[in-house]
C-alpha positions as CSV (number, residue, x, y, z in Angstrom):
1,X,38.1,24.5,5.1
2,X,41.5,26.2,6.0
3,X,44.0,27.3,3.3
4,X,46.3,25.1,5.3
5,X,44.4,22.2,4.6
6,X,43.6,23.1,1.0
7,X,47.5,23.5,0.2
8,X,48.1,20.5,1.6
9,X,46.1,18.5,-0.4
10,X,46.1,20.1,-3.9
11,X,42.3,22.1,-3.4
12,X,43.1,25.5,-4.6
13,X,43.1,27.8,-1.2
14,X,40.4,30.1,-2.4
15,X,37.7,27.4,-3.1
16,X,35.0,28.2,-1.0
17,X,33.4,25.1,0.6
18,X,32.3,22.2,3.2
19,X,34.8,19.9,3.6
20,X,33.4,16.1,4.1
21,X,35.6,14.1,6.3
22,X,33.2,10.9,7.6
23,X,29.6,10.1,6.1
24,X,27.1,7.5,7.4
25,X,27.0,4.3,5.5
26,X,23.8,3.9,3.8
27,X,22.8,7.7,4.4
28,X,21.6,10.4,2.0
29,X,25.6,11.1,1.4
30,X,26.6,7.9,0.4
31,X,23.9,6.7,-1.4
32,X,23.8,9.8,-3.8
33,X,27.9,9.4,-4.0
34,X,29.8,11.6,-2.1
35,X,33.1,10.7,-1.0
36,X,34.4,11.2,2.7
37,X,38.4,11.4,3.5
38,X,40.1,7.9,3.3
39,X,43.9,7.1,5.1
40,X,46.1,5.4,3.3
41,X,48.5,1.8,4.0
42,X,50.9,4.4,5.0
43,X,48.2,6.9,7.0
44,X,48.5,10.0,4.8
45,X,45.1,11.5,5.0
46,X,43.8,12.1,1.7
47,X,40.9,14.5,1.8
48,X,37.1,13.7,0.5
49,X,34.7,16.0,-1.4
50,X,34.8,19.6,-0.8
51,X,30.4,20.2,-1.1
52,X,30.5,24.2,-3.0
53,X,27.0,24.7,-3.8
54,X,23.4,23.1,-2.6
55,X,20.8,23.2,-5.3
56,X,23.1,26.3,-6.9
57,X,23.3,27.9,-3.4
58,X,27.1,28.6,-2.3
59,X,27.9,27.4,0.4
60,X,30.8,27.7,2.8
61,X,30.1,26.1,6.2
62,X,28.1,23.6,7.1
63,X,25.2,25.4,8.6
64,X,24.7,27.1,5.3
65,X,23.3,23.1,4.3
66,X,21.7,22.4,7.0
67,X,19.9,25.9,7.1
68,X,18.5,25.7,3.1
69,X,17.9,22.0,3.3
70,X,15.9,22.6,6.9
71,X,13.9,25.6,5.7
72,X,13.2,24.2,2.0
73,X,13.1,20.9,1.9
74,X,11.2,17.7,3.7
75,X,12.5,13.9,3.8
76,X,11.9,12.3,0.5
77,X,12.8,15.7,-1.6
78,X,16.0,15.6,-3.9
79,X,18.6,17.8,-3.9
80,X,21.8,18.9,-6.1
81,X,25.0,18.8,-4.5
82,X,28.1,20.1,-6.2
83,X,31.2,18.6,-5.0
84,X,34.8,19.5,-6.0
85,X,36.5,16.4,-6.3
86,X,40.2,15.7,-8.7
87,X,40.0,19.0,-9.8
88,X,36.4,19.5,-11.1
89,X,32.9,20.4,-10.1
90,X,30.2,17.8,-10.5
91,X,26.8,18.1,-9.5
92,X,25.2,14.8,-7.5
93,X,21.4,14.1,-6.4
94,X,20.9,13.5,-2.9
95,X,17.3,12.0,-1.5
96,X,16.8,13.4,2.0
97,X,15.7,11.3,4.5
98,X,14.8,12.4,8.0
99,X,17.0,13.3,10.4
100,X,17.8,10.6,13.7
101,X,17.2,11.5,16.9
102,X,20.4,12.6,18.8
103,X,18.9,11.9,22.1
104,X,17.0,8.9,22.1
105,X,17.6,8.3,26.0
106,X,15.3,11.8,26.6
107,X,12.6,10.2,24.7
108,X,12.3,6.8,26.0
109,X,12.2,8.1,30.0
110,X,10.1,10.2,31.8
111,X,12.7,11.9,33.7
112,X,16.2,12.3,33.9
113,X,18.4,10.0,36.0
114,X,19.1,11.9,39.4
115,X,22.8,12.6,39.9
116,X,24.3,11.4,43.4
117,X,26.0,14.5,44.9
118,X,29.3,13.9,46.0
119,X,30.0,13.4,50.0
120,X,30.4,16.4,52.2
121,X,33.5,16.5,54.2
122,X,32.5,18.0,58.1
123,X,34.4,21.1,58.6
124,X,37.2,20.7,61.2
125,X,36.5,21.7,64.9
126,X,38.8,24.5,66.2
């Protein structure tokens, strides 16, 4: 999170933290209540929950989550996250649930799709 970002939005600039701008409906996020960023009627962006800890961990960019929760923790395990949201700290218990593939295309075909090279143009003739 930037100071600029934090100003902006009444987070005090040194909290330390993950910002959480989108979350999937019906993931591990929602379901144990965190809150993305909304836009209003008017489109001001107003920010969601700023995730500080992980099972009393700091954290202070994403991969600091993703690291703990990959080398400690399995689908189905619970974890505490605490959140800043209006101005206070509140601890919320997320199940995890196992990750989606990113590239399903590489697992459902054998081989990559060849890619047509482009036409050669013949060199001119003195």
């Amino acid at each position: 999170m930037t100071s600029d970002l934090a100003r902006g939005n009444g987070i005090p600039v040194n909290l330390k933290g993950v910002y959480v701008d989108r979350i999937t409906e019906n993931g591990p996020a929602d379901k144990a209540g965190i809150h993305g960023s909304t836009t209003d009627q008017y489109l001001k962006k107003h920010l969601g929950d700023v995730i500080i800890a992980v099972d009393g961990h700091s954290v202070i960019k994403s991969d600091d989550i993703l690291n703990y929760i990959g080398q400690n923790k399995i689908a189905g395990n619970t974890i505490t996250l605490t959140v800043y949201r209006n101005g206070h700290a509140i601890d919320l218990k997320a199940t995890l649930a196992a990750r989606p593939s990113l590239l399903p295309f590489l697992t459902a075909r054998s081989a990559l799709p060849s890619i047509p090279h482009p036409p050669t143009i013949p060199a001119p003739h003195p």
